[in-house]
N, C-alpha and C positions, 0 to 999 in steps of 0.2 A: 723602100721598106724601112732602114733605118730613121729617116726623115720622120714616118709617122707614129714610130713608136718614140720617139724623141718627143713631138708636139703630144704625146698623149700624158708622155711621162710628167712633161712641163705643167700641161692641166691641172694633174694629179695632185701634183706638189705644189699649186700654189692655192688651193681648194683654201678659203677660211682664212687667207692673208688679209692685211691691209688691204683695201681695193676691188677686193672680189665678194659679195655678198655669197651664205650659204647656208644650210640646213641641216646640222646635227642632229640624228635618232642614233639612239642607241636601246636594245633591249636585252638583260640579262636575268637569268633563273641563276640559284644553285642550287645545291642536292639537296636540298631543306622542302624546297618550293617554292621561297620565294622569289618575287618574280617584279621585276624593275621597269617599266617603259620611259624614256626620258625622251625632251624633243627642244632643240635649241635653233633659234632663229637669229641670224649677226647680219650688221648692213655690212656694206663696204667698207665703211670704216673704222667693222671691228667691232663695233658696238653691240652688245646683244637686246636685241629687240623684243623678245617671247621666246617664254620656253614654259614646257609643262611636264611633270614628273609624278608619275604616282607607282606606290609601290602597296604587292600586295603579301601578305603572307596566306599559306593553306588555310589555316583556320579564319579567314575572314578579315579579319585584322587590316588597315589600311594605313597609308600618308597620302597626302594630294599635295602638290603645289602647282602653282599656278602663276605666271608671271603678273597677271591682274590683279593680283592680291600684295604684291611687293612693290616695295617703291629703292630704286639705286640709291645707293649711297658714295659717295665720292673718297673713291683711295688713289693710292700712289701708285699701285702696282693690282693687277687684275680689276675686278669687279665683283663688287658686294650689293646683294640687295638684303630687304629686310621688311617684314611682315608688319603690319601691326600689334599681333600675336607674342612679337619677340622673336619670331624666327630670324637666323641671316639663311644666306646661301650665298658663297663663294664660287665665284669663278675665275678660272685661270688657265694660261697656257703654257703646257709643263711638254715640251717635246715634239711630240707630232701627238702628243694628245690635248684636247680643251676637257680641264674637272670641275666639275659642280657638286659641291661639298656642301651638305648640311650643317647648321649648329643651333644648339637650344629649340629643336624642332618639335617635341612632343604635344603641341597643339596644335598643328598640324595632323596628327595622328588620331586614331581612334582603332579600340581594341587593346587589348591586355598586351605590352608592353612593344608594340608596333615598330617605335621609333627606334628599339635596341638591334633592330635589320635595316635599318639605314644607313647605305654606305655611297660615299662617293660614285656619284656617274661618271665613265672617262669615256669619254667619246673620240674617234678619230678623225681627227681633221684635215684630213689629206679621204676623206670618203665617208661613203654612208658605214654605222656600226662604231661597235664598241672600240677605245683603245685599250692600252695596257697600263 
């Protein structure tokens, strides 16, 4: 018994390493109503391949991104990509969570002031769902 709760835990924790390809979703509301769907795709070697994020507010109000629409850019530390638009989107891995952070995004958006509910996706990488 302990044996398989050991090879489960081992899984668990190595979900999104080096080596092991995976699939980040995360979906988050708050008391407002707005409401986040994010979706991240990493090969084996960590690289993230596609990801898609849109966010909505009650009154209609929207962001989309789309990994098809960004092209990487080359850092030291995480991964940046960037719109033609002028958007970035950062990503990085901060603990047992991976965060996808907007900046300069409001073309991206559409609706009376959209992009000012735009907050960091943090996904947990040891599973499906959100991190902290």
């Amino acid at each position: 018994m302990l044996n398989i709760r050991l090879r489960h835990w081992l899984a668990v924790a190595l979900l999104c390493l080096p080596g092991l390809a995976c699939a980040l979703q995360c979906t988050e509301s708050d008391r407002k109503g707005n409401r986040s769907i994010a979706s991240m795709n990493v090969d084996k070697a960590g690289a993230v391949q596609s990801f898609r994020w849109s966010m909505r507010t009650p009154d209609g109000a929207s962001c989309e991104f789309d990994s098809a629409d960004f092209s990487p850019v080359p850092r030291k530390s995480g991964t940046e990509f960037k719109s033609p638009k002028g958007c970035r989107l950062f990503v990085w891995r901060q603990g047992n969570s991976v965060v996808l952070a907007p900046n300069a995004c409001e073309a991206h958006c559409s609706g009376p002031e959209a992009h000012d509910y735009l907050w960091p996706m943090v996904f947990n990488r040891r599973g499906k769902g959100c991190g902290k």
